[in-house]
N, C-alpha and C positions, 0 to 999 in steps of 0.2 A: 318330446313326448307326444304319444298320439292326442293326447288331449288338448293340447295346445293349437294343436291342428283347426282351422275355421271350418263348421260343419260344411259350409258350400263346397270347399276343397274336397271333403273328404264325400260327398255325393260327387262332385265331377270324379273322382278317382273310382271311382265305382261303378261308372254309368259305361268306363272304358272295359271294364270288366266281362268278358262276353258267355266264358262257360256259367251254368246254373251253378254248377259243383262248387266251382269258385268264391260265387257268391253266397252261397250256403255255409261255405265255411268261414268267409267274413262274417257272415250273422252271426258265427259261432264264438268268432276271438274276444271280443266284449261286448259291454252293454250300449257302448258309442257305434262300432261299427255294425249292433245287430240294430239299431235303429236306422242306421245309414243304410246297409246293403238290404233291408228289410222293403225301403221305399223302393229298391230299385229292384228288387226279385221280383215284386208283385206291380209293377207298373204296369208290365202286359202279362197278361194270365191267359191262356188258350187250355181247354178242355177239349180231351178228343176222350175216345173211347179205353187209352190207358190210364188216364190221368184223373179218371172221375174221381178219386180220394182229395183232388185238390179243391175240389166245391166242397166235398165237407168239412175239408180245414176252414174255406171262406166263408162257410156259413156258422162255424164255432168263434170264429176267432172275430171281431168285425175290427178292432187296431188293424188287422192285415191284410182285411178289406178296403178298408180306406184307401189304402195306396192304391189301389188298378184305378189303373186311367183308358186301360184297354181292355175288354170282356170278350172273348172269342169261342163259340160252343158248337161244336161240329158233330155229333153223333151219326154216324154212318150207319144205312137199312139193316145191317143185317149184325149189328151189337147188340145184345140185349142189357136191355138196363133196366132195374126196376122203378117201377111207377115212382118210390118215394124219391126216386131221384129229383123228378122234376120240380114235385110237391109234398113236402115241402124244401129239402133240400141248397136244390137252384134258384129257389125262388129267394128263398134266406139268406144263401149267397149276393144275391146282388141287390137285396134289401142294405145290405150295410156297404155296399159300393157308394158311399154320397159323394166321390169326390169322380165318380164316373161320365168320361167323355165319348167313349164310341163301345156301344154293342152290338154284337151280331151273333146271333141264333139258327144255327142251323140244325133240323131234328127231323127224325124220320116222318113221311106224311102223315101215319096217324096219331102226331101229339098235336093240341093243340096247343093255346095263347096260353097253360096255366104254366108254364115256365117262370112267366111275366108277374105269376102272382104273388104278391110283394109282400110287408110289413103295410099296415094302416098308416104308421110315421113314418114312412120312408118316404125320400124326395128325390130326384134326380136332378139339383140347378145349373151343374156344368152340360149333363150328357148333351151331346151337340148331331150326333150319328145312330143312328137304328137300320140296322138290317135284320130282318126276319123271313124264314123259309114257308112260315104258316101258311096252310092253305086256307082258311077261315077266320076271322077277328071275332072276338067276343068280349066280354064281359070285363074280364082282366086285362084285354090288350089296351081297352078303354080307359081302366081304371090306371093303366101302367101312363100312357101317355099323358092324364093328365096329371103328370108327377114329374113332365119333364119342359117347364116352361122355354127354356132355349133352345128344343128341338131343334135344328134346322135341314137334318137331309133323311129321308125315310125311304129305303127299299123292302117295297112289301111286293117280291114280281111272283111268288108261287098262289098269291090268293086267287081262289075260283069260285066263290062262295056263290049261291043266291039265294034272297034278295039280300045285296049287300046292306052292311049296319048302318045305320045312321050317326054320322060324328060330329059332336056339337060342336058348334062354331068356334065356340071360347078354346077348345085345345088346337096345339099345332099352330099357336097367334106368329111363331120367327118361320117356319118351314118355308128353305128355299130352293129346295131340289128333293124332285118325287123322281120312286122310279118303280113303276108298276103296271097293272093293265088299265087300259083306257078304260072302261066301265071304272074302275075305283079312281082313277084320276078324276073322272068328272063329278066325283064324290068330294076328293079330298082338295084341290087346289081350288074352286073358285071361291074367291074371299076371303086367301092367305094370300100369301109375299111369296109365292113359288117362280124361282126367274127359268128356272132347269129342270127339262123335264123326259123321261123316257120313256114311252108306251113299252114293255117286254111283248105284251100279248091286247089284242085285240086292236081293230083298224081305225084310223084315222078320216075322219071324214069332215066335211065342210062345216058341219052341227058341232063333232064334238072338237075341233079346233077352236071354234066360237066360244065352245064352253072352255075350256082352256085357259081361251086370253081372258076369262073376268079372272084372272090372278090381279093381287090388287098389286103388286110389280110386274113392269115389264118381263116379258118372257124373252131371253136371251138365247136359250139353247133349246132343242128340242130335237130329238130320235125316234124317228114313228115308221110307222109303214100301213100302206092303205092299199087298196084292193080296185083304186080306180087310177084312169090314167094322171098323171104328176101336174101338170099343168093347171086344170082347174083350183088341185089342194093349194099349188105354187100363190095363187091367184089370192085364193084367201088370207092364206098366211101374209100375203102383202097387205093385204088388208087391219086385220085382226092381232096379227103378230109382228109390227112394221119394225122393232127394235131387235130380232133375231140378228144374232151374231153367228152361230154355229147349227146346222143343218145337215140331218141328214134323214130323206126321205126314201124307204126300198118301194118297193112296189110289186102286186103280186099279178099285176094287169101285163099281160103281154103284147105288148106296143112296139117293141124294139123294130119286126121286119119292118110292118109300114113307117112309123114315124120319128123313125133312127136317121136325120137325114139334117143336109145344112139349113132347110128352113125353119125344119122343127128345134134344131139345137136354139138356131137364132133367136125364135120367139118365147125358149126359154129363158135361156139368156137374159133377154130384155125383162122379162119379170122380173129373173133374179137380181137385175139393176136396178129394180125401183125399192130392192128393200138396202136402201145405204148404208147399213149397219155392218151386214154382213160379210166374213173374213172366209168364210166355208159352207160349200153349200155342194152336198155329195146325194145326187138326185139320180136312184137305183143304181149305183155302179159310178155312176157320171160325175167329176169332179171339177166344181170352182173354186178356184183361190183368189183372192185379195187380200193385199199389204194397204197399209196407212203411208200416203206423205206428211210431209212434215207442215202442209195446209190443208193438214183435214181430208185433202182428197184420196179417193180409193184408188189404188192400181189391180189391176187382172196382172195377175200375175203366169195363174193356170186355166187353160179351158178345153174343151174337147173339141174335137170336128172330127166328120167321118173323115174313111179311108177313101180316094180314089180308088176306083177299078181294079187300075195297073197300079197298085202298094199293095206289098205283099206282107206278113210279121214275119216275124226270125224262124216260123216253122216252114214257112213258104205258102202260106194259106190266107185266103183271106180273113179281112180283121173287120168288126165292123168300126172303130172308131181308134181314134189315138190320140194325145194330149199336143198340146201346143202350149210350152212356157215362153214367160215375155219377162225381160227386163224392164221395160217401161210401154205402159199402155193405163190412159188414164181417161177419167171422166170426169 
């Protein structure tokens, strides 16, 4: 008999389950498998612009709320949806999500953070992921994150606000990867545990690198781009950022004719050797790699140098550089 069946059995059998239809009709055969296939219908829940009936089932119902472990809201510019969607609707919807691990909020530019606005008892202790398309924080976005003490990765890259909000210390205590513009990075990561970082918009510069590394963890990875030549930024980062594992710096400085050449490679090079950590380090275009020995020591595994004269690329034109992989090259 089904009932006999161990309820974990009967979730893993269901999880293999891939049509919605499918599982909607398990929910339908009893009161055993509508609580099985019930967990597993609503684990990931994505809202696009046909689906909006499914927020207000989330926001009637919160037993079938509980299950999303995944919240996904994409409204595309040119759907119309009315105001109460957001509020109260969405808001209510993910007021009874407590057992929510990753949300992401996509919504046309002019709605703001009142999506985010919640129940006064609602908490978030699992959510662990926040993506948001908002161009401005407010009030609610405030009120929301501090409902989600194990925060740890937050994409806010459409914010353009000024003057940016003030975010009190006490929230965002686990946050360890931001991914935003440099103006609200130098807001939000100094005096959190942020190791991973991506400037989306605005430049990188020797100041706000500084501000940066007061992350109270090491900064391991970081994706920026800066408006001046690599070098000097390279310099600091050894400085400031000396535990960088992964790197990549564009650059909007046009250097390449002049100091596209083996001395300039060299003495970048040499920088990026003093930062030990580092496995990748992709400097406008320009790519280093390093593997680990089995003594801790680094191998160069890939590196650039220009082209001779007479080397031609596969279109028969000149190139200005090309890679050189190595099997063994060590320091």
């Amino acid at each position: 008999m089904l009932e006999d069946l161990p309820v974990e059995l009967l979730d893993l059998i269901c999880k293999f389950v891939t049509k919605l239809s499918d599982l909607s009709a398990a929910a339908s055969a009893s009161s055993l498998l509508h609580d099985v296939a019930s967990r597993v219908l609503f684990e990931t829940v994505s809202i696009r612009g046909h689906t909006l009936p499914a927020a207000t089932t989330l926001s009637s119902t919160p037993h079938l709320a509980q299950h999303v472990h995944s919240f996904n809201v994409s409204i595309g510019v040119g759907f119309t949806v009315p105001p109460s969607f957001f509020c109260p609707t969405l808001g209510l919807a993910i007021s009874n999500m407590s057992n929510l691990v990753s949300l992401s909020i996509s919504l046309p530019k002019d709605q703001t953070c009142v999506a985010l606005h919640t129940r006064l008892d609602s908490t978030f202790p699992r959510l662990t992921s926040l993506q948001a398309s908002f161009q401005s924080l407010d009030a609610h976005f405030l009120e929301f994150i501090s409902k989600t003490p194990n925060l740890a990765s937050l994409v806010l890259d459409q914010v353009n606000q000024a003057p940016l909000p003030h975010i009190p210390q006490t929230l965002l205590p686990k946050l360890a990867s931001f991914s935003g513009s440099a103006q609200l990075a130098a807001i939000i990561i100094p005096g959190r545990p942020v190791s991973s970082i991506s400037l989306t918009s605005g430049l990188l510069s020797a100041h706000v690198a500084s501000v940066l590394a007061q992350s109270t963890a090491e900064v391991l990875e970081l994706d920026a781009t800066t408006d001046s030549p690599p070098l000097p930024i390279l310099q600091t980062l050894g400085v400031v950022m000396p535990k960088l594992v992964h790197l990549r710096l564009g650059t909007n400085f046009d250097f390449w004719d002049e100091s596209f050449n083996a001395a300039s490679l060299q003495t970048m090079k040499n920088t990026l050797m003093v930062q030990g950590h580092l496995k990748l380090a992709n400097i406008a275009g320009v790519v280093w790699k390093w593997s680990e020995l089995e003594n801790r020591r680094r191998t160069l595994t890939t590196e650039p140098r220009p082209f001779l004269h007479d080397e031609l690329n596969n279109n028969g034109t000149e190139s200005s550089f090309s890679t050189y992989n190595y099997d063994t090259y060590s320091y």
